[in-house]
Residue frames as qw, qx, qy, qz and C-alpha x, y, z in Angstrom:
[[0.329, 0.655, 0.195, 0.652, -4.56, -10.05, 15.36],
 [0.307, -0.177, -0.220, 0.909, -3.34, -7.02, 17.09],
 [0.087, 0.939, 0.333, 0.007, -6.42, -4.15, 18.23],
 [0.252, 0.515, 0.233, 0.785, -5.95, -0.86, 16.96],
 [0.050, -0.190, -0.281, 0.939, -6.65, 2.47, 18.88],
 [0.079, 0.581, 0.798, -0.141, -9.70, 3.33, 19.60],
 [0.182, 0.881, 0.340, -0.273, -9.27, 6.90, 18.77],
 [0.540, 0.416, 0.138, 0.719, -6.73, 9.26, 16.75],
 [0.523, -0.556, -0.128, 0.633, -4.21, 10.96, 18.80],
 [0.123, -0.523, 0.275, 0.797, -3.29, 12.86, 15.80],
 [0.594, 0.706, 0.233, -0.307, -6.12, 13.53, 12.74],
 [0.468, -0.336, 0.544, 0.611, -5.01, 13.30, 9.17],
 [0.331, 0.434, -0.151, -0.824, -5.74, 14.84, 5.88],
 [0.412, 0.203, 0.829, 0.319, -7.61, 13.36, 3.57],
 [0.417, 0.420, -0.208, -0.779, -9.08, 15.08, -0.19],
 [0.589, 0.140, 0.787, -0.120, -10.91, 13.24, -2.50],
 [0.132, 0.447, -0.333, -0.819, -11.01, 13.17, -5.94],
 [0.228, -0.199, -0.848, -0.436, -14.05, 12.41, -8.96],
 [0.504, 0.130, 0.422, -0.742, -17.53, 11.71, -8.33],
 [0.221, 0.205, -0.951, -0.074, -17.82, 8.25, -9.24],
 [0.829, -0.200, -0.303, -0.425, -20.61, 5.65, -7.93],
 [0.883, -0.100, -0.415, 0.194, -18.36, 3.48, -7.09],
 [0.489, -0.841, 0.007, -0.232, -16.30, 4.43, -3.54],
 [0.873, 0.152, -0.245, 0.392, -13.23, 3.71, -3.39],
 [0.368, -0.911, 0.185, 0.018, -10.57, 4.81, -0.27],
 [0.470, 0.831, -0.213, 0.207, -6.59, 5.13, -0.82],
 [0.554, -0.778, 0.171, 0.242, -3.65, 4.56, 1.02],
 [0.206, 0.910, -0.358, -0.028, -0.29, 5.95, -0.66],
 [0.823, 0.230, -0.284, 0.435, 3.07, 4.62, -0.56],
 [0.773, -0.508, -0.049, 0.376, 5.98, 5.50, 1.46],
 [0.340, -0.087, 0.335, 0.874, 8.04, 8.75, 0.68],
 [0.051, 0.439, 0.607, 0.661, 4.48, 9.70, -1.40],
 [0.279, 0.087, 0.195, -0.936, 1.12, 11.95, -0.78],
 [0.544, 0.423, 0.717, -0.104, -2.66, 10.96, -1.55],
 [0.440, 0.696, -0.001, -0.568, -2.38, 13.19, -4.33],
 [0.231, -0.285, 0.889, 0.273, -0.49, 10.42, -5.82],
 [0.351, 0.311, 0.864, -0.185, -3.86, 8.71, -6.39],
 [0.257, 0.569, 0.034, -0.780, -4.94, 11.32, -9.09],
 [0.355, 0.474, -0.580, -0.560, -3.99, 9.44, -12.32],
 [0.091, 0.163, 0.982, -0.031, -5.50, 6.35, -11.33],
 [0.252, 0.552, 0.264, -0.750, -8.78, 8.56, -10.49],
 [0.421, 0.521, -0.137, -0.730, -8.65, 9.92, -14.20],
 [0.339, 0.310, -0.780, -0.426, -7.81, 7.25, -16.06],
 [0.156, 0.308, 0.921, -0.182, -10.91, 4.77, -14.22],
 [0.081, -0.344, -0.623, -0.699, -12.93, 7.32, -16.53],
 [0.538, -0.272, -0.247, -0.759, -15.66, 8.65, -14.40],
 [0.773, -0.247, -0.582, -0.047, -16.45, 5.26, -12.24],
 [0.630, -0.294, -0.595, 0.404, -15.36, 6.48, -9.00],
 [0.079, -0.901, 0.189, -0.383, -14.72, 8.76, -6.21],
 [0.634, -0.070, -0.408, 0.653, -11.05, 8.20, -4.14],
 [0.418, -0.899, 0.077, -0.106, -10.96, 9.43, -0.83],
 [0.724, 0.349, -0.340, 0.488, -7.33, 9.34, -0.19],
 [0.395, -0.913, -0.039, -0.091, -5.50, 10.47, 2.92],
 [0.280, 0.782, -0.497, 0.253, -1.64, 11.52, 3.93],
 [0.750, -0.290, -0.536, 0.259, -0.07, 9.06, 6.23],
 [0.495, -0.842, 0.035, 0.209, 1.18, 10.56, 9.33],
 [0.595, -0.562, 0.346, 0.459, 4.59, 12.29, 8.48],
 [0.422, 0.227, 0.587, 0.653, 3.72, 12.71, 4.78],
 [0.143, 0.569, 0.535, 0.608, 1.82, 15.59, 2.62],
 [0.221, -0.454, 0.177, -0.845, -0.28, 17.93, 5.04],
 [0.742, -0.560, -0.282, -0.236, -1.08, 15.50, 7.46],
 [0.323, -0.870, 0.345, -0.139, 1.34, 16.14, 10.89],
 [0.470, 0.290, -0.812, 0.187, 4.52, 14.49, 11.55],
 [0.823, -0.335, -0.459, -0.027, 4.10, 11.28, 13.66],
 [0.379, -0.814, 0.320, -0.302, 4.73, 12.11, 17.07],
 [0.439, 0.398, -0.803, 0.058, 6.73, 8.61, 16.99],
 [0.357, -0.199, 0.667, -0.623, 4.18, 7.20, 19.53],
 [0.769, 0.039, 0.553, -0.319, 2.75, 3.55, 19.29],
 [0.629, 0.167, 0.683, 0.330, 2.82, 1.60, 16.33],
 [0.028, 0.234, -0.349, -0.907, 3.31, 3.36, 12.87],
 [0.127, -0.064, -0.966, -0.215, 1.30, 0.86, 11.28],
 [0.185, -0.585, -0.789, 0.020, -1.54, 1.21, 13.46],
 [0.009, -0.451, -0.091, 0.888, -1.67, 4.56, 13.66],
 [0.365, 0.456, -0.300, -0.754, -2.72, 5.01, 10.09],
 [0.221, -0.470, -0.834, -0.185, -4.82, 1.60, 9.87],
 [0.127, -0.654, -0.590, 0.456, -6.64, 3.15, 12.63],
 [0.122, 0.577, -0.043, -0.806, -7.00, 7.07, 10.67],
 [0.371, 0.044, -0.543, -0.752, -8.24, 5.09, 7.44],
 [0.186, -0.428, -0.878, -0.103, -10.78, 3.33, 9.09],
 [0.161, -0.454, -0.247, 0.841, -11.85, 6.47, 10.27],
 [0.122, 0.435, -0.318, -0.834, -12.43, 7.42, 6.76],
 [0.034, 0.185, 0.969, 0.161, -14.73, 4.20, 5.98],
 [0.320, -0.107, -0.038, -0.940, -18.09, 5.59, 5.50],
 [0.393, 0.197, 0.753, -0.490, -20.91, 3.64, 7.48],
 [0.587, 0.386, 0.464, -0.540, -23.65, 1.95, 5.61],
 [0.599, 0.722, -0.183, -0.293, -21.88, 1.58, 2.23],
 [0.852, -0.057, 0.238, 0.462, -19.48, -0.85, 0.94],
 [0.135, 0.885, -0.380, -0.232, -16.00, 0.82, -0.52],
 [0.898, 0.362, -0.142, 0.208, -13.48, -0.73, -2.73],
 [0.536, -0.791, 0.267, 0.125, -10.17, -0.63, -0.60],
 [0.901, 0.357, -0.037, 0.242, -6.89, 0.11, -2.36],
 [0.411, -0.838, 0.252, 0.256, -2.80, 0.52, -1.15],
 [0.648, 0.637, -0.363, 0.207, 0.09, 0.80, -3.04],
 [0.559, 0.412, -0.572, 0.437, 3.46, -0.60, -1.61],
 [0.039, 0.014, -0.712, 0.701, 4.04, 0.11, 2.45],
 [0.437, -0.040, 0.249, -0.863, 0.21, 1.49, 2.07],
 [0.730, 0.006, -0.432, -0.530, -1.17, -1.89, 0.88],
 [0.391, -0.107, -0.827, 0.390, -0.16, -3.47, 4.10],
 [0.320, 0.067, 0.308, -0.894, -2.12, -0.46, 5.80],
 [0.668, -0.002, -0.165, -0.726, -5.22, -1.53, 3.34],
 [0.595, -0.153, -0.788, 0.051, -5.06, -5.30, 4.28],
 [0.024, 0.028, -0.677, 0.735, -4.83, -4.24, 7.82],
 [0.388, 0.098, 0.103, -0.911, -8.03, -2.04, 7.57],
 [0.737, -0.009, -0.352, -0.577, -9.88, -4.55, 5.54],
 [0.600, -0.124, -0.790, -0.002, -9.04, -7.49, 7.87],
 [0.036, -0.056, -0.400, 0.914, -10.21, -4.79, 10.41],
 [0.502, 0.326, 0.202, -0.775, -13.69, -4.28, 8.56],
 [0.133, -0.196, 0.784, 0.574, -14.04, -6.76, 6.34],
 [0.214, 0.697, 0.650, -0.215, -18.01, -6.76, 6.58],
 [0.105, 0.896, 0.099, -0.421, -17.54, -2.74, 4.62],
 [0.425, -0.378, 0.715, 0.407, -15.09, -4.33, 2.01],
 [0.797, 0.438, 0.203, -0.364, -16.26, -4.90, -1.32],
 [0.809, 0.402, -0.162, 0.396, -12.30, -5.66, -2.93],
 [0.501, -0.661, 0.335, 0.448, -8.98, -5.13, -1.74],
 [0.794, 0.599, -0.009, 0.106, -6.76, -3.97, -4.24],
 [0.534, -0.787, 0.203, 0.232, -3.27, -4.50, -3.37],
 [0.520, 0.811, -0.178, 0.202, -0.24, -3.13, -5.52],
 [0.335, 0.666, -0.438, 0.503, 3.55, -3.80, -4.43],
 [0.737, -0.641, -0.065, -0.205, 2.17, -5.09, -1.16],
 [0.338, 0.619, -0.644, 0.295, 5.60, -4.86, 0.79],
 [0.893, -0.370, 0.140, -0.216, 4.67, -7.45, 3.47],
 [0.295, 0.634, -0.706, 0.110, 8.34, -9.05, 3.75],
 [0.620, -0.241, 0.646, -0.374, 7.40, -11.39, 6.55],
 [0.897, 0.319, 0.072, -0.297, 5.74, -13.52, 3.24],
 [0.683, 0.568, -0.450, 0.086, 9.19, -13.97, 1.60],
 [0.228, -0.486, 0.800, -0.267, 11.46, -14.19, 5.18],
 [0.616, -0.231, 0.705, -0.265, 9.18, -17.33, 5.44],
 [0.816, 0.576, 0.023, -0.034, 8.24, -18.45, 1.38],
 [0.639, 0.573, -0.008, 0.513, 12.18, -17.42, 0.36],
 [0.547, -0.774, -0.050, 0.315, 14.30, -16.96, 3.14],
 [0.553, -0.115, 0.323, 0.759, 17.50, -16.65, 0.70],
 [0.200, 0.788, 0.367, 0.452, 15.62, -13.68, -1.10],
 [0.309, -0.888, -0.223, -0.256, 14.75, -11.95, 1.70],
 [0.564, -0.662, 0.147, 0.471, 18.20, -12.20, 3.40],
 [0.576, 0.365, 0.427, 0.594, 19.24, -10.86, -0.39],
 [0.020, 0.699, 0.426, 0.574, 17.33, -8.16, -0.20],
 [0.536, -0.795, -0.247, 0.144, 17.83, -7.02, 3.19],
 [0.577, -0.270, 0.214, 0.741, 21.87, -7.23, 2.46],
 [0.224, 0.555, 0.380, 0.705, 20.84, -4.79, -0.87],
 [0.322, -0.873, -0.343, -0.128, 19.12, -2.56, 1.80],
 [0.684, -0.265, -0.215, 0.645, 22.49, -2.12, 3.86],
 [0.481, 0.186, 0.096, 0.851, 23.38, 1.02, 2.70],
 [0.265, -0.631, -0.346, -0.642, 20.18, 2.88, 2.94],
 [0.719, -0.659, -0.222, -0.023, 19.78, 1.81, 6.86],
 [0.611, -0.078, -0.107, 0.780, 24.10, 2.90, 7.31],
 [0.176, 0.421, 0.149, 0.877, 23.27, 6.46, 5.74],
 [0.559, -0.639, -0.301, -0.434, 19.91, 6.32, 8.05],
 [0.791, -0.560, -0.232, 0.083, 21.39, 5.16, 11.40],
 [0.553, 0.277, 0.158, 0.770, 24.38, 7.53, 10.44],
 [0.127, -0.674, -0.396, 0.611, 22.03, 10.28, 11.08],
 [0.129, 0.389, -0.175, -0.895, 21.90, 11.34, 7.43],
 [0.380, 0.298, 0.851, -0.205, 18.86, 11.14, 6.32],
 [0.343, 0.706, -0.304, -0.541, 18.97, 13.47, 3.31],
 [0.146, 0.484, -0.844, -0.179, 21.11, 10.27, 1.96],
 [0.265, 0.101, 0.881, -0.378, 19.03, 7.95, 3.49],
 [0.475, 0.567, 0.284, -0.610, 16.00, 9.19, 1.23],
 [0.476, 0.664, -0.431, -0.385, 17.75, 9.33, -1.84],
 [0.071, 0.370, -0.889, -0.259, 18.91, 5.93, -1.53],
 [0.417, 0.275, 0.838, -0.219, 15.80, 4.42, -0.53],
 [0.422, 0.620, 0.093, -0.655, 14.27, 6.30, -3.17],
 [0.117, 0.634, -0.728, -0.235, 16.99, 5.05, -5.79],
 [0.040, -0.046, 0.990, 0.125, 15.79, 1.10, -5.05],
 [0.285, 0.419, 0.833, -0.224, 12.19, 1.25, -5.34],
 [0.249, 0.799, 0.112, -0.536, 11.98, 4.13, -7.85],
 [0.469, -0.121, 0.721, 0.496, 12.84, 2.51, -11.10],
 [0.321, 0.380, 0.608, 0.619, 11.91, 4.09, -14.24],
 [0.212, -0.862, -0.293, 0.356, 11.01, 7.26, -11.83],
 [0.220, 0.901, -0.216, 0.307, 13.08, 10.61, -12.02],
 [0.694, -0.151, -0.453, 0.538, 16.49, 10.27, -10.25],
 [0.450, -0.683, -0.451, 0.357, 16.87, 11.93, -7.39],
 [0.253, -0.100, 0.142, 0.952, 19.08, 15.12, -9.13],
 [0.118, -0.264, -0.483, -0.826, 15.79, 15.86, -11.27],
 [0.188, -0.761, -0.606, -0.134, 12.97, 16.08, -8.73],
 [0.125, -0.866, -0.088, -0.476, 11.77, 19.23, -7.52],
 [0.021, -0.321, 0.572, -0.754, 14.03, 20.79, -4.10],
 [0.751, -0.182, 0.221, -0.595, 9.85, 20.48, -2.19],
 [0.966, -0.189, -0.133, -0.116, 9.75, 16.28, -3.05],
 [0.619, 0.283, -0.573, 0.457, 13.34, 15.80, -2.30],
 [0.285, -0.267, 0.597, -0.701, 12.33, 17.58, 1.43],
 [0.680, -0.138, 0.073, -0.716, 9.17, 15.85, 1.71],
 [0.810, 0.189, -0.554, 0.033, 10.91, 12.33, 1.19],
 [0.467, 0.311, -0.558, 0.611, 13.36, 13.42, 3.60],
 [0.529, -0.449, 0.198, -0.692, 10.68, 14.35, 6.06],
 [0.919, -0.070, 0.044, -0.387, 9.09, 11.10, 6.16],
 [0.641, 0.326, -0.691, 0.075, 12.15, 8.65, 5.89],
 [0.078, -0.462, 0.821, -0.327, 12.24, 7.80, 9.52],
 [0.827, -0.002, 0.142, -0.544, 9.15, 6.16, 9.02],
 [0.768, 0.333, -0.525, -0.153, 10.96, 3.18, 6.78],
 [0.264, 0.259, -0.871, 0.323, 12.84, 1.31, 9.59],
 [0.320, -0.101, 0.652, -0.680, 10.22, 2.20, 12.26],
 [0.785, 0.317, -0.142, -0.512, 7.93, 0.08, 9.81],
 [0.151, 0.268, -0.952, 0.003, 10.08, -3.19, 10.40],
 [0.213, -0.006, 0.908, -0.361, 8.04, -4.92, 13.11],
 [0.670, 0.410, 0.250, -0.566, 4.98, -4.68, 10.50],
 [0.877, 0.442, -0.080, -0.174, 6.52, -6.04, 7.45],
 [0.370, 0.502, -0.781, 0.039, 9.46, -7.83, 8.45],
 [0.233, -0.060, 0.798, -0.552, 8.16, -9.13, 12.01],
 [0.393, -0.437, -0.777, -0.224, 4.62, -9.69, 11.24],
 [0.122, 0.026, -0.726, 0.677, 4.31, -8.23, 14.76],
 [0.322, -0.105, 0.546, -0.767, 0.52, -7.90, 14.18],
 [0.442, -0.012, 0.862, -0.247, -0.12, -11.04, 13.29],
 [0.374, 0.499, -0.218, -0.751, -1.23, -11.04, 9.73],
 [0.573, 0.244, -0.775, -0.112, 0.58, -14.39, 8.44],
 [0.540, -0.102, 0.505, -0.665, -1.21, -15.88, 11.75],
 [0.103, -0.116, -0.979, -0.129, -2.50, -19.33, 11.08],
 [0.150, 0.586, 0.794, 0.056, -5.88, -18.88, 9.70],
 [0.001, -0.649, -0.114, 0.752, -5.96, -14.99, 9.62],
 [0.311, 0.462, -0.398, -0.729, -5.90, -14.63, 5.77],
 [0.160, -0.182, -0.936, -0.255, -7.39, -18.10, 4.98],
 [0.037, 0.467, 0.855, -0.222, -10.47, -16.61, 6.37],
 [0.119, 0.468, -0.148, -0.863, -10.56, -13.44, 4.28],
 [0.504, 0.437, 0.734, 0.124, -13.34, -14.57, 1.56],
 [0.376, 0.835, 0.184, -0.356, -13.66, -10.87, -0.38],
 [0.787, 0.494, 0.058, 0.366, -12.03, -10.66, -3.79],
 [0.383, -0.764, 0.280, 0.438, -8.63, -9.34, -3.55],
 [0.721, 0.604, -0.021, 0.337, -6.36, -8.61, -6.77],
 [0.627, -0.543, 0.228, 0.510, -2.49, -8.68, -5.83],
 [0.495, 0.863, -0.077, -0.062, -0.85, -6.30, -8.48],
 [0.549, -0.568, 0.271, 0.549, 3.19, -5.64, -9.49],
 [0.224, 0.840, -0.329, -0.370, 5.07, -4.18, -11.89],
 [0.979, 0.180, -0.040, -0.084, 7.18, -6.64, -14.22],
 [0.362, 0.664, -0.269, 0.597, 10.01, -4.83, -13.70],
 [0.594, -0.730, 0.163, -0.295, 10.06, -4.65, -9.57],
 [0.129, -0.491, 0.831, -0.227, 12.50, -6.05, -7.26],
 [0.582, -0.079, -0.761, -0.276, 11.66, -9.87, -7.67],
 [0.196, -0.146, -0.931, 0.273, 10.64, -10.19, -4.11],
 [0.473, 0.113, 0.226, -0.844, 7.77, -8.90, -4.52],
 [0.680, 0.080, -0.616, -0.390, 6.73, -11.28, -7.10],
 [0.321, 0.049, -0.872, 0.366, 7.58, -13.53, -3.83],
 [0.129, 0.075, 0.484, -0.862, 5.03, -11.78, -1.62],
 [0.532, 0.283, -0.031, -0.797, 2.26, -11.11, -3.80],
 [0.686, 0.155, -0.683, -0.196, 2.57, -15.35, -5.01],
 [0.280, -0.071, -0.842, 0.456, 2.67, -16.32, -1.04],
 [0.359, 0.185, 0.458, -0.792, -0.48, -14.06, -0.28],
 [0.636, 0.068, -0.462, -0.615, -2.17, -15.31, -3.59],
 [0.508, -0.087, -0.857, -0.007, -1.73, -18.98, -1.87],
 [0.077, -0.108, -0.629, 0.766, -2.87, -17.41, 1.83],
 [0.447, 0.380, 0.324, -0.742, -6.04, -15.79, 0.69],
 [0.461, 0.272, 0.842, 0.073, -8.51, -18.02, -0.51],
 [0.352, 0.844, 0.398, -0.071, -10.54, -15.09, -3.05],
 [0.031, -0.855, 0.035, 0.516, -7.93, -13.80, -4.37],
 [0.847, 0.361, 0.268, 0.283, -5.91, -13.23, -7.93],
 [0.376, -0.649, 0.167, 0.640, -2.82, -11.77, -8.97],
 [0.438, 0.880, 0.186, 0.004, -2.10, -9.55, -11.88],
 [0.536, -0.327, 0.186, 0.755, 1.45, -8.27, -13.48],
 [0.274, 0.928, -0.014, -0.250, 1.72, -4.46, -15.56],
 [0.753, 0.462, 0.055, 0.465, 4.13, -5.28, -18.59],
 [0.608, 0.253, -0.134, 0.740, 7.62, -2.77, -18.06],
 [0.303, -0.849, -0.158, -0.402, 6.31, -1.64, -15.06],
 [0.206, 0.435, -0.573, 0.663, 8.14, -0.68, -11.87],
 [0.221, -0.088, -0.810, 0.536, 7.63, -0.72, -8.37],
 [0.154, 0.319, 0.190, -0.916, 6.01, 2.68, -8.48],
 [0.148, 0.080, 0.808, 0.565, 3.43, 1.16, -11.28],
 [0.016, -0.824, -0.565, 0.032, -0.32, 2.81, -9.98],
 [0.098, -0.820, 0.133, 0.548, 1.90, 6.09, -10.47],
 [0.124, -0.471, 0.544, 0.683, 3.74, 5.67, -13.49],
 [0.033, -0.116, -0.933, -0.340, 1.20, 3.14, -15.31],
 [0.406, 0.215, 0.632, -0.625, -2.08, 4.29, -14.03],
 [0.587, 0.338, -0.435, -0.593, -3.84, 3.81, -17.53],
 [0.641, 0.043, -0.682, -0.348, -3.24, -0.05, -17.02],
 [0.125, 0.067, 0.812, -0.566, -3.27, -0.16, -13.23],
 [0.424, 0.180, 0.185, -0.868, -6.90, 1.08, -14.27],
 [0.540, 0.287, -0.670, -0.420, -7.31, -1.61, -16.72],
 [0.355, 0.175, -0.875, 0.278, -6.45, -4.53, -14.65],
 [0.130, 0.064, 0.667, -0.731, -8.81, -2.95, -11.96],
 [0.658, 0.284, -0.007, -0.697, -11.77, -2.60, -13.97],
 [0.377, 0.212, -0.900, 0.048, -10.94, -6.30, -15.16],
 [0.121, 0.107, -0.869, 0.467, -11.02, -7.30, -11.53],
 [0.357, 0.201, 0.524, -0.747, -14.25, -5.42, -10.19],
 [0.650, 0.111, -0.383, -0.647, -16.30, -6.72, -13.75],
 [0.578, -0.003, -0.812, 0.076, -15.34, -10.56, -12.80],
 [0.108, -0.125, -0.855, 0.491, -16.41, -9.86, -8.95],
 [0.361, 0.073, 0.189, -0.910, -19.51, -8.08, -9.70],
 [0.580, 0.082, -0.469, -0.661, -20.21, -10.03, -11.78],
 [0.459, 0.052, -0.884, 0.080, -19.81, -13.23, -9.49],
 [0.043, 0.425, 0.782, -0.453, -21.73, -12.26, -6.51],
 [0.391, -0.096, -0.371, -0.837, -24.68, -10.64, -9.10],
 [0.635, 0.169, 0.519, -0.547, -28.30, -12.13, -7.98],
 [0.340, 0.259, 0.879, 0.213, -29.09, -15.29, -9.80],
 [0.351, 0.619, 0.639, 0.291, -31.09, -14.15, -13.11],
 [0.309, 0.940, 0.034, -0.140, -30.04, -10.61, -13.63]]
């Protein structure tokens, strides 16, 4: 596995919302904000508190100065946000649920679950389902022309357009998220050598066969089918782990579904509490 920076070149926001028992830290999607993480929050009823934080280049945390790895930039600013002495329930939605694997195969002693949603980890499918993944790349064409084109106004709106099913289209959101996409789009390419490459070393022989904490792989039923690829090649990689689908959900499904994202989770964390409980209570 690839180390991480030891410190943080550039701080990032992070708000937190509830006042739960249960601890539980955030990492966002791509294009998004941590305030994303609100309607999951309400709809776990009381049972938590999400710290959540902006990646670099999103919400009110600074744009990435485009120095070192993206990836490890913002593994390395949510472990930061891991609070010492307490376990925390560690969840990412889409680009951010590679971040939370990172972090948790970073700490995995301060781990009590991984919940990963949409986990875009492409590297699983190039090698599970190479003819997907060269499918899906060719679908991608256009977005990476409009980007490498230099218009990245276009570049937003199409990436938006394939991973934003049963979202608003891109005429109907607000002028502010249509900039704030467009802020943050150069991030998507510079985010290859993590989930197309592997480049730090995730799918490694033995690296996730030695993850033992419960993990629950989410998706939408509705998503781009190679996810369904991913999130079935990490179920077989990690030995603790189980996978979960949200009926006529989308990509975007811990945003648009949070009612049964919440479901599914509260599921997950009864069946692992309940498994590492002390004998006789």
């Amino acid at each position: 596995m690839k180390d991480l920076p030891h410190d943080l070149p550039q701080p990032v926001f992070s708000r937190s919302f509830g006042e739960g028992p249960r601890q539980m830290l955030a990492v966002h999607c791509s294009l998004a904000h941590s305030g994303t993480w609100r309607g999951l929050c309400e709809a776990l009823e009381g049972a938590v508190t999400i710290t959540a934080f902006d990646m670099l280049s999103h919400g009110r945390s600074p744009d990435w100065d485009r120095q070192g790895d993206y990836q490890d930039r913002n593994t390395a600013a949510g472990l930061s946000l891991m609070p010492k002495g307490q376990p925390i329930d560690l969840i990412g939605h889409s680009f951010g649920a590679t971040v939370a694997l990172r972090m948790a195969l970073a700490r995995p002693d301060q781990v009590r679950s991984l919940t990963l949603i949409e986990p875009v980890l492409f590297r699983v499918a190039l090698e599970d389902d190479p003819e997907m993944s060269t499918r899906v790349q060719e679908e991608n064409r256009p977005f990476l022309d409009a980007y490498e084109a230099g218009d990245e106004a276009l570049a937003a709106r199409l990436f938006n357009r394939s991973w934003s099913s049963g979202a608003p289209r891109w005429p109907d959101l607000p002028e502010t998220t249509r900039a704030a996409m467009t802020r943050a789009i150069h991030i998507v390419p510079a985010c290859d050598g993590a989930v197309y490459q592997d480049r730090p070393g995730v799918l490694a022989p033995g690296v996730l066969e030695a993850v033992d904490l419960p993990v629950l792989l989410l998706r939408g039923s509705e998503t781009n089918p190679i996810i369904g690829v991913v999130n079935d090649g990490l179920l077989r990689r990690l030995p603790n782990a189980r996978s979960g689908v949200i009926a006529g959900a989308g990509h975007m499904v811990s945003i648009t579904d949070p009612v049964e994202t919440a479901a599914a989770i509260r599921d997950f964390w009864s069946d692992t509490d309940r498994e590492t409980a002390p004998e006789g209570r």
